[in-house]
KEKE-183518 format. One record per atom (N, C-alpha, C, O): x, y, z. Coordinates in steps of 0.2 Angstrom, whole numbers, plus 5000, padded with zeros to 4 digits. Each point is the difference from the previous one (the first is absolute). Layout:
<atoms>
XYZ;...
</atoms>
This chain:
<atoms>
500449945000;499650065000;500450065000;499850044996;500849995007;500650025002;500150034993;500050064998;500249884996;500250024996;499450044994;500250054996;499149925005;499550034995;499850075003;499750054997;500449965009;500050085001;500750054999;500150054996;500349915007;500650054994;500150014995;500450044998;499149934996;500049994992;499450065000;499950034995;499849995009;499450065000;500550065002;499950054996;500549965008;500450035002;499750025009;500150065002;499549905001;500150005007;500449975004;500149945000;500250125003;500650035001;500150075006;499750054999;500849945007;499850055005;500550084996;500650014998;498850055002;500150044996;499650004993;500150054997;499649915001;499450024994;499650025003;500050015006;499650034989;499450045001;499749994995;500250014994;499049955007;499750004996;499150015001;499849995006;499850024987;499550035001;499549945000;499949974995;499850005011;499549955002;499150024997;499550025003;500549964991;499650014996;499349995004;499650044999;500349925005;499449975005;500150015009;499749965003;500650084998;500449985006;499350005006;499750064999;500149915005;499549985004;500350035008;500449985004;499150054995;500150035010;499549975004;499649954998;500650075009;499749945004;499350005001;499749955001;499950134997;499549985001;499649974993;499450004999;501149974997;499649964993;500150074994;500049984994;500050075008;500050054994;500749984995;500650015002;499349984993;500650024993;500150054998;499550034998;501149975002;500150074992;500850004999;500249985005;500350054991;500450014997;500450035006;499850045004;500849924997;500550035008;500849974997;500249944997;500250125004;500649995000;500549975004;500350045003;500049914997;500349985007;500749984998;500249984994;500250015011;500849994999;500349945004;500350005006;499749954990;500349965004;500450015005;500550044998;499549935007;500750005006;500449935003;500450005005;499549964992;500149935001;500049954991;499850034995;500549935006;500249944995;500249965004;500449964997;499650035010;500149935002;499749945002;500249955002;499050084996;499549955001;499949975007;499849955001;500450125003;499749995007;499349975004;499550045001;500549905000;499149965003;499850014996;499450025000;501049964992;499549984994;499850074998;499749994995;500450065007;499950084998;500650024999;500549985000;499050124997;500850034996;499650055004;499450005002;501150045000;499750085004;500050064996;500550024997;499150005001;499850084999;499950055003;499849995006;500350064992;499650065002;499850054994;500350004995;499050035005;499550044997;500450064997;500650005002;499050074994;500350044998;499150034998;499549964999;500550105000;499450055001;500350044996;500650035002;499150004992;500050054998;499750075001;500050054997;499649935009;499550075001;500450065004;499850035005;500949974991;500450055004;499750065005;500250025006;499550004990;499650074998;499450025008;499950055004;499749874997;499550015004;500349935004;499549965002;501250034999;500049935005;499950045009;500250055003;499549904999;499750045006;500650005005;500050045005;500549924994;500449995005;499749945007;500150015005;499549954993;499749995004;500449935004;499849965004;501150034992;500449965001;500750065003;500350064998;499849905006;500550055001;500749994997;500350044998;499849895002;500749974996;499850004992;499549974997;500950075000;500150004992;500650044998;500550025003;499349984990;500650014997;499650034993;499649964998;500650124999;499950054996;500449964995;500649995001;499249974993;500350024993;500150044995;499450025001;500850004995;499950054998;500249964991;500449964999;499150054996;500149964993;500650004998;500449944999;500050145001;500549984995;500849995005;500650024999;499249955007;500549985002;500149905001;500549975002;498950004996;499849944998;499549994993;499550014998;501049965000;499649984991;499449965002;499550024997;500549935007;499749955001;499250045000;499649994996;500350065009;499350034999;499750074995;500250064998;499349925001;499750034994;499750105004;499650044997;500649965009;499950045004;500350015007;500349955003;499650134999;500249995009;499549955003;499449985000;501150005003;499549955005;500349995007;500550025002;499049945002;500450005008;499949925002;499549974998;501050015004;500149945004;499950005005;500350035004;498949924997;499749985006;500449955004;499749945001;501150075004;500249965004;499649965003;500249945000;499250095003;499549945006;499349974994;499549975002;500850054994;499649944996;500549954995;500049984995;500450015011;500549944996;499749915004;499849985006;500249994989;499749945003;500249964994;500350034995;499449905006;500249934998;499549984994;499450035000;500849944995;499749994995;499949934998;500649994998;499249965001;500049924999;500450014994;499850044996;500849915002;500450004995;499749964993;500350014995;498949945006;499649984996;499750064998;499950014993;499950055011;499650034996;500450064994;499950034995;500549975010;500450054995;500449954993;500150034995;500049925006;500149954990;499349994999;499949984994;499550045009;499550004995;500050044997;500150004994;499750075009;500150074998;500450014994;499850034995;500949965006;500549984994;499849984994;499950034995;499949905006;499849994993;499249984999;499749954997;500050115007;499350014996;500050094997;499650044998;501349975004;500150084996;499750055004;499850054997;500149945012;499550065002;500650035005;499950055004;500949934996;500450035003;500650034993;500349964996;499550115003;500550044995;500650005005;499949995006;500750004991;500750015002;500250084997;500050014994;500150045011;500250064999;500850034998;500250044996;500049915010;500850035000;500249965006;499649975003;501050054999;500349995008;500050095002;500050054996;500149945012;500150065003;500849995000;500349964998;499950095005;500850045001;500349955007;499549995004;501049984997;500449985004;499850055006;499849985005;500150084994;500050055004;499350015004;500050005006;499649994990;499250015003;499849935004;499750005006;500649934992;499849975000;500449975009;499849965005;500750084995;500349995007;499650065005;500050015006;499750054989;499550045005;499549965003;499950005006;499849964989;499549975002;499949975007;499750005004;501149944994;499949975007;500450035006;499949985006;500550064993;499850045008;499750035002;499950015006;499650044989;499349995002;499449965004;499550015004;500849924992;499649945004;500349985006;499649985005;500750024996;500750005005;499750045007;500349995006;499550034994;499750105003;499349965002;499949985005;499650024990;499350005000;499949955006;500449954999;499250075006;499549965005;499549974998;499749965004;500150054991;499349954998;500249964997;499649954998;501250045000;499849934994;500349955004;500650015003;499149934997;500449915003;500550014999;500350004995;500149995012;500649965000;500249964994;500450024996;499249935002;500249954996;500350014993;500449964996;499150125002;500250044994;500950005000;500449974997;499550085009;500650035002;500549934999;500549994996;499449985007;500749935001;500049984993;500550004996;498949975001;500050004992;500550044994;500349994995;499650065009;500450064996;500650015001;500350024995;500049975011;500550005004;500250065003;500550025001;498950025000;500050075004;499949995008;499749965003;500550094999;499850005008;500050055002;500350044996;499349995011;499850045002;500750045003;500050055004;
</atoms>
């Protein structure tokens, strides 16, 4: 399995556009997300979200991260990284997505953002230890 997601390019540091991405309360629609894992942690890969509602984002998280387009290729706009919406994804569901074509492959993020990220997670109190160790971040 390992290897039919790395031929998609999931991979920690992609960014890609989840053509169906389903939220918890059952709602779909179109969500940007960045892998943070390729180890196949408990049969998952870890993500975290991304929001383009720069403009009217409420703030209503407090860990994030301001991107800005023209300093990542990867996104088609300013957008912000929802740190406390980083969580686990089942590694079946993401090779299905794959190849029913509903995860677009964007780009990779920068060595640079992508080690923001995780001491940002590193920091964050809402997200499981287990991320964290996953990740190899610590408080």
């Amino acid at each position: 399995m390992l290897n039919e997601l790395r031929s998609f390019g999931i991979q920690a540091g992609a960014v890609f556009l989840d053509l169906d991405f389903v939220f918890i309360d059952g709602g779909r629609k179109p969500k940007w997300i960045i892998i943070l894992s390729d180890n196949l942690a408990n049969d998952g890969i870890i993500f975290t979200l991304t929001t383009s509602q720069v403009a009217s984002y409420s703030g209503s998280f407090r860990d994030y991260i301001l991107v800005k387009k023209e300093d990542n290729e990867c996104f088609d706009k300013d957008c912000i990284i929802e740190i406390e919406r980083t969580g686990f994804i089942d590694s079946e569901i993401v090779l299905n997505k794959c190849r029913s074509q509903l995860l677009k492959y964007k780009g990779d993020i920068s060595p640079e953002l992508f080690k923001q990220i995780l001491d940002k997670i590193a920091e964050c109190r809402s997200i499981d230890n287990i991320i964290k160790k996953e990740l190899g971040v610590y408080e």
